[in-house]
N, CA, C and O atoms as CSV, one atom per row, in Angstrom:
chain,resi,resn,atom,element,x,y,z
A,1,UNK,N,N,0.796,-1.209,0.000
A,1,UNK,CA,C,0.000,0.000,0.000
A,1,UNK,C,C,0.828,1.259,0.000
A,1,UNK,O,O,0.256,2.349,-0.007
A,2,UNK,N,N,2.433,1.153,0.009
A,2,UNK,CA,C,3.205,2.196,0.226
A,2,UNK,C,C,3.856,2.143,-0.962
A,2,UNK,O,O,4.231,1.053,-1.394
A,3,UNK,N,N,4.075,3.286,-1.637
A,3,UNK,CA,C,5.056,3.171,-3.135
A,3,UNK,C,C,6.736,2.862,-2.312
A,3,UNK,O,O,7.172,3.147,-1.196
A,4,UNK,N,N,7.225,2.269,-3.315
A,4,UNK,CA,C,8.847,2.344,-3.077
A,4,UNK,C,C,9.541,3.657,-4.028
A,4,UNK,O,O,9.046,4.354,-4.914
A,5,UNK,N,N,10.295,3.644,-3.685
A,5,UNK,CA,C,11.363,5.003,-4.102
A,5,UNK,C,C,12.427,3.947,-4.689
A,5,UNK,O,O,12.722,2.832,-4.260
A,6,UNK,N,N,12.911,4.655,-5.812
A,6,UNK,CA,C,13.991,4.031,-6.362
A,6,UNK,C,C,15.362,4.909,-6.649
A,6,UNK,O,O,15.355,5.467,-7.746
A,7,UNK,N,N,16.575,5.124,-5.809
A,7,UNK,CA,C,17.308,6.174,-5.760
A,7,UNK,C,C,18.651,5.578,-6.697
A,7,UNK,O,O,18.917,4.451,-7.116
A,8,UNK,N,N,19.160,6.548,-6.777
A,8,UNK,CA,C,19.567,6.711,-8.037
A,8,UNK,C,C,21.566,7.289,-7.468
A,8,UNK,O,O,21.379,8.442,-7.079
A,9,UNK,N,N,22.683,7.074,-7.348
A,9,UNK,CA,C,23.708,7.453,-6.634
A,9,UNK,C,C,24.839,7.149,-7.265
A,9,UNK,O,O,25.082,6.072,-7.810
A,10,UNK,N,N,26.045,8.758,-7.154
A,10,UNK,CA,C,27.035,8.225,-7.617
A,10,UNK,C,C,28.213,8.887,-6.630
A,10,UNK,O,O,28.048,10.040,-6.232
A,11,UNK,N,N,29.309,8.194,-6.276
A,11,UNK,CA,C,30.060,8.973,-5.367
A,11,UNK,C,C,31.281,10.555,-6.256
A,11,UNK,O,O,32.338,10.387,-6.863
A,12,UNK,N,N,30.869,11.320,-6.093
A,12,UNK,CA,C,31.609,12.319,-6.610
A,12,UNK,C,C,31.790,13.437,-5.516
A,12,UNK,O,O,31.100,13.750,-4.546
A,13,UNK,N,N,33.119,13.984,-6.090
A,13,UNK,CA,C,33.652,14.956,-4.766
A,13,UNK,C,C,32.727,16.715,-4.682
A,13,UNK,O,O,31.995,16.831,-5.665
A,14,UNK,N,N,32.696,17.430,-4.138
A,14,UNK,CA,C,31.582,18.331,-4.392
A,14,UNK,C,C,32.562,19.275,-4.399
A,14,UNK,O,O,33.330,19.422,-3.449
A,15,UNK,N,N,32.614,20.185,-5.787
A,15,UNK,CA,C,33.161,21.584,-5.418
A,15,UNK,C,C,32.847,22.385,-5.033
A,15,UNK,O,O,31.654,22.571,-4.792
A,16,UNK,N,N,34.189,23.621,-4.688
A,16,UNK,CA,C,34.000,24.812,-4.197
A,16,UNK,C,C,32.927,25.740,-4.217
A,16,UNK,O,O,32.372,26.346,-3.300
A,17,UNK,N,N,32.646,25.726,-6.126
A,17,UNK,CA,C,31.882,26.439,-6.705
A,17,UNK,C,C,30.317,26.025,-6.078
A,17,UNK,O,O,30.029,24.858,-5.812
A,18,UNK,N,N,29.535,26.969,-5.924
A,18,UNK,CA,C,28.467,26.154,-5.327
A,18,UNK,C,C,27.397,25.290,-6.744
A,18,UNK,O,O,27.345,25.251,-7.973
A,19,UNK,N,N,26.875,24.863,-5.844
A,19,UNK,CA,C,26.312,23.379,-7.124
A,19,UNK,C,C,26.881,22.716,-8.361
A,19,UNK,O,O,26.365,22.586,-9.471
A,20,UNK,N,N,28.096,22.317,-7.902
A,20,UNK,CA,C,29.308,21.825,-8.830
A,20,UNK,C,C,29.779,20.901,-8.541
A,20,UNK,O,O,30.251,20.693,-7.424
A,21,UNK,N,N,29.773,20.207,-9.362
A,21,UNK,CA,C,31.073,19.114,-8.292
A,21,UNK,C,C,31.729,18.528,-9.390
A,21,UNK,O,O,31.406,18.669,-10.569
A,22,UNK,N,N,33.011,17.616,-8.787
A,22,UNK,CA,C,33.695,16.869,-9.947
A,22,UNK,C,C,33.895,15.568,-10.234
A,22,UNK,O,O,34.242,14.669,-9.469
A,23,UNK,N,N,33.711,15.535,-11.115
A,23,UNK,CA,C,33.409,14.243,-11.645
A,23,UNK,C,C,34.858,13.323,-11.854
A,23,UNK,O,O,35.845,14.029,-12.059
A,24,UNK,N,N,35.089,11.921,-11.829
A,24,UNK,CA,C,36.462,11.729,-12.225
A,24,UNK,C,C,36.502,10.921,-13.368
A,24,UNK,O,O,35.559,11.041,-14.149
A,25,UNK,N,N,37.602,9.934,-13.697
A,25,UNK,CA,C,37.502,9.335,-14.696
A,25,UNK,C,C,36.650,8.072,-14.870
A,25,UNK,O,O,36.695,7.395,-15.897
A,26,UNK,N,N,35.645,7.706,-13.512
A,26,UNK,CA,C,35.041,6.755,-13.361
A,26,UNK,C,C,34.102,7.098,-12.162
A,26,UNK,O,O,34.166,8.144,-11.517
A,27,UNK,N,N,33.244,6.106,-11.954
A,27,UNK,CA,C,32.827,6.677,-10.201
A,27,UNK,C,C,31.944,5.565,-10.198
A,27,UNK,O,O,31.310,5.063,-11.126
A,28,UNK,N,N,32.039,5.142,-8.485
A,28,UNK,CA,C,30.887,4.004,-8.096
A,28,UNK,C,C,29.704,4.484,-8.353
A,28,UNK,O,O,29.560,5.657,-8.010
A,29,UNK,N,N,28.594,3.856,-8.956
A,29,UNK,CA,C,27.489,3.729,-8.800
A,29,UNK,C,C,26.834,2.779,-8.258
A,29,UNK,O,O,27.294,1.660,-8.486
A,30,UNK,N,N,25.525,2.853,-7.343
A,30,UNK,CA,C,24.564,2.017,-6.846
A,30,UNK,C,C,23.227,2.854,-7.056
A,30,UNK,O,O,23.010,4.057,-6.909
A,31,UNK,N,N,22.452,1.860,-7.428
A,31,UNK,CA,C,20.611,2.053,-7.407
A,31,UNK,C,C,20.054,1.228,-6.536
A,31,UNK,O,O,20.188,0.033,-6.799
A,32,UNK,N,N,19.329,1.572,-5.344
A,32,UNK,CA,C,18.439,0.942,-4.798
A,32,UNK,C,C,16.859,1.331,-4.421
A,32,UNK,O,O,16.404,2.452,-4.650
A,33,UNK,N,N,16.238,0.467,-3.933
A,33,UNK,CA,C,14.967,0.424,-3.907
A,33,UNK,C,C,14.741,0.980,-2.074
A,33,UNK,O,O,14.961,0.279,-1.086
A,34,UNK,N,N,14.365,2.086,-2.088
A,34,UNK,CA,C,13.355,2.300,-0.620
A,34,UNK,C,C,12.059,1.435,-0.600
A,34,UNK,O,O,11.117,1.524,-1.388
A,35,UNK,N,N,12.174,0.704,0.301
A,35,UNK,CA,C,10.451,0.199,0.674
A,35,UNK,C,C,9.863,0.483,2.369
A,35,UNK,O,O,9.476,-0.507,2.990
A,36,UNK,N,N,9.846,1.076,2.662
A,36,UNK,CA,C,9.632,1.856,4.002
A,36,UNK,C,C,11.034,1.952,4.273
A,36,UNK,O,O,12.004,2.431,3.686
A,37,UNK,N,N,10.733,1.043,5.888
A,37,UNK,CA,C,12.182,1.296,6.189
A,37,UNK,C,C,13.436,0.551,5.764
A,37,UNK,O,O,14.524,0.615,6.336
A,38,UNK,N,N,13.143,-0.157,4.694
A,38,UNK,CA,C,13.628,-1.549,4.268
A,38,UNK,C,C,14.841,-0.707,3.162
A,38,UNK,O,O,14.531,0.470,2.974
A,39,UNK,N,N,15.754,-1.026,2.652
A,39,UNK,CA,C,16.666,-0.931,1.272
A,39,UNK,C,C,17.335,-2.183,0.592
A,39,UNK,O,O,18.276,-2.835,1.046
A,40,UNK,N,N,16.651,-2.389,-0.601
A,40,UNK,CA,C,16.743,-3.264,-1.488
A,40,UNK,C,C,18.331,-2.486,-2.609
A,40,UNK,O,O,18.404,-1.428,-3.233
A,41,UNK,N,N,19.366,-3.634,-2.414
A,41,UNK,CA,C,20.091,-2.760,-3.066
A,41,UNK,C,C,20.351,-3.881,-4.615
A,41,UNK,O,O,20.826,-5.016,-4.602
A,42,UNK,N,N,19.894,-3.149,-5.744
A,42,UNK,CA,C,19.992,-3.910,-6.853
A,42,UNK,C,C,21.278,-3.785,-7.779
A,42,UNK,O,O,21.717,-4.667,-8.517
A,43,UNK,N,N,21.764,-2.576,-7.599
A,43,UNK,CA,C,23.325,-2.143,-8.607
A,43,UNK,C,C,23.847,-2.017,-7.883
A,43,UNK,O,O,23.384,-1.855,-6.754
A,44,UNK,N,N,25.430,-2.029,-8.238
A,44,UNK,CA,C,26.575,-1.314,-7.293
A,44,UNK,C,C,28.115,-1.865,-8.317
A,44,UNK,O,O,28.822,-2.874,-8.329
A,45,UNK,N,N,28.081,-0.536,-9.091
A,45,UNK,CA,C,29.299,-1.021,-9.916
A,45,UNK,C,C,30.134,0.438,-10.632
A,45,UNK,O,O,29.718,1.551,-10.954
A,46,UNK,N,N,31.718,-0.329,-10.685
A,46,UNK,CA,C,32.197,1.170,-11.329
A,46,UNK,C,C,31.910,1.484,-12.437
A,46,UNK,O,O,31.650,0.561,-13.209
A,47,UNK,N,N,31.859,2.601,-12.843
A,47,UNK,CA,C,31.649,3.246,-14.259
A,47,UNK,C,C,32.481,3.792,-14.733
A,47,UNK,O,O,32.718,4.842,-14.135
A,48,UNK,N,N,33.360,3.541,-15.914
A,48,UNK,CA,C,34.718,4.095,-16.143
A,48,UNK,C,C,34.161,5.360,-17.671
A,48,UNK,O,O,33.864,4.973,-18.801
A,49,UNK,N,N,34.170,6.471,-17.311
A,49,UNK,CA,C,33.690,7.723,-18.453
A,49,UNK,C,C,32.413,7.639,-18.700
A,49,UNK,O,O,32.048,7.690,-19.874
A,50,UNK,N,N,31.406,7.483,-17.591
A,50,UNK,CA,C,30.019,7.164,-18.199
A,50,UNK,C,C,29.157,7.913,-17.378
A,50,UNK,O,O,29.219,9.068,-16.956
A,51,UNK,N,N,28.306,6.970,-17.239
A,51,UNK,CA,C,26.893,7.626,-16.564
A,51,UNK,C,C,25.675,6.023,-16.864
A,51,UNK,O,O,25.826,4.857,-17.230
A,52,UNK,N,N,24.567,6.880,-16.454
A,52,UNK,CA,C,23.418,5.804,-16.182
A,52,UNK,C,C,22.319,6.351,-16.274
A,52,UNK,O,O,22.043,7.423,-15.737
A,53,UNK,N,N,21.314,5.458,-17.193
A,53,UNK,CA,C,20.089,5.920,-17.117
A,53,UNK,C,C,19.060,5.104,-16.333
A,53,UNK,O,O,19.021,3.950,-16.760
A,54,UNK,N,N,18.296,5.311,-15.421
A,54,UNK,CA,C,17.169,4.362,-15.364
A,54,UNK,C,C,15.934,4.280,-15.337
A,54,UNK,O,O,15.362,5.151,-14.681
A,55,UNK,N,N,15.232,3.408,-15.904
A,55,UNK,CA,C,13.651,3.537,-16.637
A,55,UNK,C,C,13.090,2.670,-15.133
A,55,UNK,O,O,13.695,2.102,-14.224
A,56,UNK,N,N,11.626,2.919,-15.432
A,56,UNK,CA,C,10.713,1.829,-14.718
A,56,UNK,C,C,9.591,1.944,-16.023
A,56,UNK,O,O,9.333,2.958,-16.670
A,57,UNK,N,N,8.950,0.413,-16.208
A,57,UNK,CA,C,8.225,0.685,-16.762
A,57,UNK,C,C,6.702,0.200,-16.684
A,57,UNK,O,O,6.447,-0.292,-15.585
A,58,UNK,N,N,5.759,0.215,-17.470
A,58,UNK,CA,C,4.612,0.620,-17.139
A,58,UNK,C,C,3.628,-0.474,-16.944
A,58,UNK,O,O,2.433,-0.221,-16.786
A,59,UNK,N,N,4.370,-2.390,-16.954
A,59,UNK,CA,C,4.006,-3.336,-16.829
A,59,UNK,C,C,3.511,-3.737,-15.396
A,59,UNK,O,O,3.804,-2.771,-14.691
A,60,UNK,N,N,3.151,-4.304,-14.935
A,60,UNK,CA,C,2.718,-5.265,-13.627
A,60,UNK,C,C,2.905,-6.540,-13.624
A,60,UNK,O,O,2.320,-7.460,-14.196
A,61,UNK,N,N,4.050,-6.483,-12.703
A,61,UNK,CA,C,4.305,-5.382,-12.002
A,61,UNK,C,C,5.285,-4.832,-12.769
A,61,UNK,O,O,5.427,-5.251,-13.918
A,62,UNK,N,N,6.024,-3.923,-12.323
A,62,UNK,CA,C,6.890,-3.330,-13.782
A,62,UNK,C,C,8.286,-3.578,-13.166
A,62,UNK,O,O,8.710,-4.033,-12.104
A,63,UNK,N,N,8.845,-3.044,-14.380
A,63,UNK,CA,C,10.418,-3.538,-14.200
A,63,UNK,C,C,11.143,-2.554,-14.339
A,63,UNK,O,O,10.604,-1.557,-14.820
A,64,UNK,N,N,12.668,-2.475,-13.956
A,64,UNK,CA,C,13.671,-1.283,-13.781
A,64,UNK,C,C,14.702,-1.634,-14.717
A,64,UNK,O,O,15.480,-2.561,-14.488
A,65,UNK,N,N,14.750,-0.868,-15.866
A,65,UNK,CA,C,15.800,-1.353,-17.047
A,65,UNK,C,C,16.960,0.112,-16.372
A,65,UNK,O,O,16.518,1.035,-15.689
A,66,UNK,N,N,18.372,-0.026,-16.770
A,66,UNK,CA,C,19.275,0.323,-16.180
A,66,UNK,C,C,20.395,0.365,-17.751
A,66,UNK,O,O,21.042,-0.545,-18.270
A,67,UNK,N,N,20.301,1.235,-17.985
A,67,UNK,CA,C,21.348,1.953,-19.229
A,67,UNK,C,C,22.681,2.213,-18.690
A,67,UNK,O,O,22.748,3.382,-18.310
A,68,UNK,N,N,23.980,1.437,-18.479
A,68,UNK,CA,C,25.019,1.584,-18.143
A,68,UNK,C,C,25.600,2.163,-19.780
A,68,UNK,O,O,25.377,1.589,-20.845
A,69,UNK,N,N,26.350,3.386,-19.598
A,69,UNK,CA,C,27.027,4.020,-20.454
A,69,UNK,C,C,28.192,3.935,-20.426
A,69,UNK,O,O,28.328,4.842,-19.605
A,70,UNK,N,N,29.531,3.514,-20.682
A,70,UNK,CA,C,30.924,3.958,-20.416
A,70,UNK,C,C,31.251,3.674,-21.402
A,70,UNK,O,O,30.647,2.928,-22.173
A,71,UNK,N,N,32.878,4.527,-21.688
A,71,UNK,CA,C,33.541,4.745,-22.861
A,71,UNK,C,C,33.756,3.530,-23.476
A,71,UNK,O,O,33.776,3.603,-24.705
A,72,UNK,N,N,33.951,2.243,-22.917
A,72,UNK,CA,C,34.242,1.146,-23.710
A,72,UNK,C,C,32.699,0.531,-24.013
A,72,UNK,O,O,32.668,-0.392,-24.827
A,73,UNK,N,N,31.586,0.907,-23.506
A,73,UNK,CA,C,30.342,0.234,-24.266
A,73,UNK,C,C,29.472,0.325,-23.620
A,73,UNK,O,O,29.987,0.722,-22.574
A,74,UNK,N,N,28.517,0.251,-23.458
A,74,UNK,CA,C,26.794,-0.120,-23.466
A,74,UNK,C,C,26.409,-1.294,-22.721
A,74,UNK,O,O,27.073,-2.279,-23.042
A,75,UNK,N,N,25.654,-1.471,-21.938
A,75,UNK,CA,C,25.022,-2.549,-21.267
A,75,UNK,C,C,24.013,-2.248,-20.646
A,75,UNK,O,O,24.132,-1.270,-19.907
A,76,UNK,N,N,22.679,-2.932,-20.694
A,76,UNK,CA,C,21.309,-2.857,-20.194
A,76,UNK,C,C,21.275,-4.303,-19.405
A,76,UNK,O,O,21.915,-5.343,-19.559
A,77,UNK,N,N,20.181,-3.875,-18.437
A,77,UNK,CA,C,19.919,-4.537,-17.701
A,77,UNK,C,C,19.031,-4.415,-16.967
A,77,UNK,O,O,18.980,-3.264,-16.535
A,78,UNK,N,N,17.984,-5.295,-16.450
A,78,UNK,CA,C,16.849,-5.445,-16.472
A,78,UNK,C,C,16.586,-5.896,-15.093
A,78,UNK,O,O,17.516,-6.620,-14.736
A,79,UNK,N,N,15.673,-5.757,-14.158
A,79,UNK,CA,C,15.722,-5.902,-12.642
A,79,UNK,C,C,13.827,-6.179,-12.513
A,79,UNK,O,O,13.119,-5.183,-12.664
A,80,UNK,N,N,13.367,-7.111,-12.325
A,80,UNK,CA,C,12.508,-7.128,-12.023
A,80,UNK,C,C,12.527,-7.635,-10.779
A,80,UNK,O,O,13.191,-8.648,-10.556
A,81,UNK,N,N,11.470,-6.722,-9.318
A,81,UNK,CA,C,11.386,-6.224,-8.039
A,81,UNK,C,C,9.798,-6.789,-7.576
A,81,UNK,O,O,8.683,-6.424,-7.948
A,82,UNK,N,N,10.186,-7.713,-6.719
A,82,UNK,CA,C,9.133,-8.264,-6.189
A,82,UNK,C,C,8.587,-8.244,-4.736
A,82,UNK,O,O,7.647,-8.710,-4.092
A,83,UNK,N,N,9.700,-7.441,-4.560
A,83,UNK,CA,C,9.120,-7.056,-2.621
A,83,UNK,C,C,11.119,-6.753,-1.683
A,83,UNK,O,O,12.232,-6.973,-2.160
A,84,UNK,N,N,10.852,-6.390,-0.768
A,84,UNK,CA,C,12.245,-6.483,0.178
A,84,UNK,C,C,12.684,-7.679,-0.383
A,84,UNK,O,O,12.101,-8.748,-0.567
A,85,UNK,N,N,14.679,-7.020,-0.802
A,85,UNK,CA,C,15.472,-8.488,-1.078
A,85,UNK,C,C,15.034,-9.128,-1.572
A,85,UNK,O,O,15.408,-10.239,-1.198
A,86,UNK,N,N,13.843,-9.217,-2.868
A,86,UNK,CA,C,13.091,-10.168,-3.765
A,86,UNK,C,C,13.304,-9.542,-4.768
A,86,UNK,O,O,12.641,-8.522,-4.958
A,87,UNK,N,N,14.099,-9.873,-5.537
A,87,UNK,CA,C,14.338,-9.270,-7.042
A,87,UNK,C,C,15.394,-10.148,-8.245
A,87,UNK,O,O,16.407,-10.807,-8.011
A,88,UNK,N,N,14.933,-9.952,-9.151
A,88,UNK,CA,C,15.941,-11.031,-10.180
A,88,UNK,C,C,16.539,-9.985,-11.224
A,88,UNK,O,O,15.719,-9.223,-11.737
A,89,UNK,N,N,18.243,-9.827,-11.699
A,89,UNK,CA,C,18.713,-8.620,-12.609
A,89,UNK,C,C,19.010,-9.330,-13.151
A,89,UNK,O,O,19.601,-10.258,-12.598
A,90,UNK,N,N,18.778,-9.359,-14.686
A,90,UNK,CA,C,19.602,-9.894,-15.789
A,90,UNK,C,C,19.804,-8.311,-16.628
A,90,UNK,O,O,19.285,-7.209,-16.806
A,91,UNK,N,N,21.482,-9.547,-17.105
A,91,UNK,CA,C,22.245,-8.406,-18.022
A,91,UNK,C,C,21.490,-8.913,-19.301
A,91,UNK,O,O,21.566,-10.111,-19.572
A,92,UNK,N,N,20.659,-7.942,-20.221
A,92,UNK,CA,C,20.099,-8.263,-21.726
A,92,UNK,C,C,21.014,-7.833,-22.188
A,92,UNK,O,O,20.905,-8.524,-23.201
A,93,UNK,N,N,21.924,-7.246,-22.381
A,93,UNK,CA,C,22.857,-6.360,-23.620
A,93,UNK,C,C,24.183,-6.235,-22.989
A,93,UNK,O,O,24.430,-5.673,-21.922
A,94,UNK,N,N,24.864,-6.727,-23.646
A,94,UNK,CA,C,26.507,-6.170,-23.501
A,94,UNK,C,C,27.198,-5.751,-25.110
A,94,UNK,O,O,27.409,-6.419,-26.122
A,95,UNK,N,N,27.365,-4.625,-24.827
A,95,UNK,CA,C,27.809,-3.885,-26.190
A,95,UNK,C,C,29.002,-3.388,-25.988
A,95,UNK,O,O,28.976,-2.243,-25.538
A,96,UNK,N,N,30.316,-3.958,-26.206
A,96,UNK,CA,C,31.500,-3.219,-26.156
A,96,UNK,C,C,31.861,-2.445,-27.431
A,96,UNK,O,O,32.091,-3.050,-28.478
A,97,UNK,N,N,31.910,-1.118,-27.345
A,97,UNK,CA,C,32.344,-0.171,-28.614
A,97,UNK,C,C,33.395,-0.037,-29.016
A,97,UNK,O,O,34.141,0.282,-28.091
A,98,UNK,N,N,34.136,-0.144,-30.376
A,98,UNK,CA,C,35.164,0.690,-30.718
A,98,UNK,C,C,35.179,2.101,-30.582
A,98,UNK,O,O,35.804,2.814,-29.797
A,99,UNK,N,N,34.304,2.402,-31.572
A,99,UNK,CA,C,34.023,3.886,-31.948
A,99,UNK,C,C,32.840,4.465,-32.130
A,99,UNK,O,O,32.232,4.004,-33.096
A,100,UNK,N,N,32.183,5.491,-31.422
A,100,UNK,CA,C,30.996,5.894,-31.927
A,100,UNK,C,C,31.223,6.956,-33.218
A,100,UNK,O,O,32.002,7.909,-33.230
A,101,UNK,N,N,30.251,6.487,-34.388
A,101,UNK,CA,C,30.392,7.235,-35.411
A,101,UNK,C,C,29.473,8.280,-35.373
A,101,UNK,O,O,29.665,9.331,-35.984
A,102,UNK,N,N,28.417,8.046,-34.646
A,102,UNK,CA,C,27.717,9.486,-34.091
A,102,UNK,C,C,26.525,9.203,-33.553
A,102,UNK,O,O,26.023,8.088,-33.696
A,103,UNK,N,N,25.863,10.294,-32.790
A,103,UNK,CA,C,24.724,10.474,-31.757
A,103,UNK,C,C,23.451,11.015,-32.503
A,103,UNK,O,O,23.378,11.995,-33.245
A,104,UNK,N,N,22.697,10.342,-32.214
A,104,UNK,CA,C,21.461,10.257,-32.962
A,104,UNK,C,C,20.687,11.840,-32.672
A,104,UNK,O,O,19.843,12.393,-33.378
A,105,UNK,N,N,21.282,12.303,-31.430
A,105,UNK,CA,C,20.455,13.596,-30.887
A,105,UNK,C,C,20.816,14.842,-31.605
A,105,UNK,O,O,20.157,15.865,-31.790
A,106,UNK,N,N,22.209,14.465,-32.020
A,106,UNK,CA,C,22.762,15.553,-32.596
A,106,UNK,C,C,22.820,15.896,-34.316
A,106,UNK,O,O,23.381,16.775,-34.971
A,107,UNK,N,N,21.730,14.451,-34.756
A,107,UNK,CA,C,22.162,15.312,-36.206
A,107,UNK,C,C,20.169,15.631,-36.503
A,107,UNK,O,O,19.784,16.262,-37.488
């Protein structure tokens, strides 16, 4: 009867400048699940030049797809969440890149 929260974290140092901070050539990430007082922890991995996206989507119950970005490639992964510490992640995609020849946003 209580929604869960799904947080989203990366360790980076905070700069001087106010609302800045710096980023390095990699950084831990973890995503976990709030369920009251409970924490379901589903990710926890380095990211070397990247970042992360993550979806929930609109199935039932629905599922948490997870866009790992880094300079050497691409990997999705898929987390379906069934209550506290009840959850199954499969990796669907491992994409290691040579080269990106370009970004779809930008042309």
């Amino acid at each position: 009867g209580v929604d869960e929260t799904i947080e989203v974290i990366a360790a980076v140092t905070k700069d001087a400048r106010p609302g800045t901070y710096q980023w390095d050539d990699g950084q831990p990430w973890q995503v976990y699940i709030k369920d009251g007082d409970e924490t379901t922890h589903i990710y926890n991995r380095y990211v070397q030049l990247g970042s992360l996206d993550v979806f929930v989507t609109y199935e039932d119950p629905p599922r948490i797809g997870i866009v790992e970005t880094q300079s050497a490639g691409h990997a999705l992964y898929v987390i379906t969440y069934k209550g506290v510490g009840d959850y199954q992640a499969e990796e669907w995609v491992n994409l290691p890149v040579y080269t990106r020849i370009y970004r779809a946003d930008s042309i």
